[in-house]
C-alpha positions in Angstrom: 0.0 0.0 0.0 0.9 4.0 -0.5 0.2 5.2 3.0 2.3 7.9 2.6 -0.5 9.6 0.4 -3.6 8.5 2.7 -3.3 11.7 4.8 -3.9 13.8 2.3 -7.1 14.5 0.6 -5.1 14.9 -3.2 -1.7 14.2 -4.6 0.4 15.9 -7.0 2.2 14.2 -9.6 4.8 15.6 -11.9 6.9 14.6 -14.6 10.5 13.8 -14.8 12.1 17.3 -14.3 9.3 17.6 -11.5 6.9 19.6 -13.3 3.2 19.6 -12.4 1.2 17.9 -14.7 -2.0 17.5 -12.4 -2.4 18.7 -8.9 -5.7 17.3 -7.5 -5.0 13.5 -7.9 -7.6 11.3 -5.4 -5.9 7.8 -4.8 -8.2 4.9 -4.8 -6.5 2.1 -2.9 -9.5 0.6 -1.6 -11.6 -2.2 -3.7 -14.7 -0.2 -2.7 -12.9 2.6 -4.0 -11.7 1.2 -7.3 -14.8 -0.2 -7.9 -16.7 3.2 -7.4 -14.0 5.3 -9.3 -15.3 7.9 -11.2 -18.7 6.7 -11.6 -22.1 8.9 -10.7 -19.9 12.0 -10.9 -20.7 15.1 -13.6 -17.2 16.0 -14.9 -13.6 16.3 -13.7 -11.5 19.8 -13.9 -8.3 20.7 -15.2 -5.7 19.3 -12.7 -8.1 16.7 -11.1 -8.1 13.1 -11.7 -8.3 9.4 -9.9 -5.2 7.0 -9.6 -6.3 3.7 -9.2 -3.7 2.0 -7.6 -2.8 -2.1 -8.1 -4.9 -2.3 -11.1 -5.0 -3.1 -14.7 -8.0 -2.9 -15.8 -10.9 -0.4 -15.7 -15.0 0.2 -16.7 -16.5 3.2 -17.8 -20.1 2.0 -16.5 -22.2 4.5 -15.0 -19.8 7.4 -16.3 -21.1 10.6 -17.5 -18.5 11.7 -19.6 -15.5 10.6 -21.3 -11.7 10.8 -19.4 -8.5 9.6 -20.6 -6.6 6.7 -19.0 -2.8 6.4 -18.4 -1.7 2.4 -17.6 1.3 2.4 -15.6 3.9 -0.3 -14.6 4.8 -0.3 -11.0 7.3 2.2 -10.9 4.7 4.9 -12.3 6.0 4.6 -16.2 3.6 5.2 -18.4 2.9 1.9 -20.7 -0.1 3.1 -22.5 -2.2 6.0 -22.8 -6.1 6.3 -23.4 -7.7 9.1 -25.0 -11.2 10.6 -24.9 -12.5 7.2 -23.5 -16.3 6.9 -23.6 -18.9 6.0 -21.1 -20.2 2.2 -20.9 -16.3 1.2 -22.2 -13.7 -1.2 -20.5 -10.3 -1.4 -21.1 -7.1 -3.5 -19.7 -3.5 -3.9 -20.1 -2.0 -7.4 -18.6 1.3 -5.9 -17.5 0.0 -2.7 -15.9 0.2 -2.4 -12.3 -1.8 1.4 -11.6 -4.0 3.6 -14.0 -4.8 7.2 -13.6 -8.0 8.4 -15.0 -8.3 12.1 -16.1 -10.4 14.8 -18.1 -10.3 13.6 -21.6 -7.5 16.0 -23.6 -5.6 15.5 -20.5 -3.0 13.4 -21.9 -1.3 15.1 -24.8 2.3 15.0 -24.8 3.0 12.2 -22.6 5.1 9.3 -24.1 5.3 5.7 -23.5 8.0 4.8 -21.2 7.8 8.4 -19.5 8.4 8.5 -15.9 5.7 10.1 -13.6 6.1 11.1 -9.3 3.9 11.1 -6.8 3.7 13.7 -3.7 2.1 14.8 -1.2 -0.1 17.7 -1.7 1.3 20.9 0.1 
């Protein structure tokens, strides 16, 4: 588990030169959590997003509104990216170990391979 993130409401995570890329990140270790994701809600801002954490796999059921989806391995490398995903949609990658879920057009200019960080929220 990432307790060091429970305490706070949000997480930041940045790139590899440790520039912001989103900076209201929820973590959804939980299974209730993971299975609830981003369902029932109306949209997501700029900046705000969900990481579901030991995962490979997610479903779009119940969504309102399409997100993008970024598969990472366990170290937080990006191994695929999802764009402009649309409700009542699933999607998996075997080898991924986390997936963050944003607003769709979130995701432009991140490559494969690409290293992303977690921290806390200041």
């Amino acid at each position: 588990m990432h307790t060091e993130f429970t305490n706070s409401k949000y997480v930041i995570i940045t790139d590899e030169k440790d520039r912001v890329l989103w900076d209201r990140i929820e973590i959804a270790e939980t299974f209730f959590l993971k299975l609830k994701g981003l369902m029932f809600r109306k949209k997501l801002e700029h900046g705000e997003g969900l990481l579901l954490l030991e995962v490979s796999s997610i479903h779009m059921c119940f969504m309102r509104f399409p997100i993008d989806a970024i598969f990472l391995d366990r170290d937080f490398r990006v191994k695929q990216v999802f764009m402009n995903l649309k409700p009542w949609t699933g999607f998996a990658i075997a080898d991924a170990a986390h997936v963050l879920e944003l607003p769709s057009g979130s995701t432009s200019g991140l490559e494969i391979g690409m290293q992303i960080r977690l921290r806390g929220h200041s």
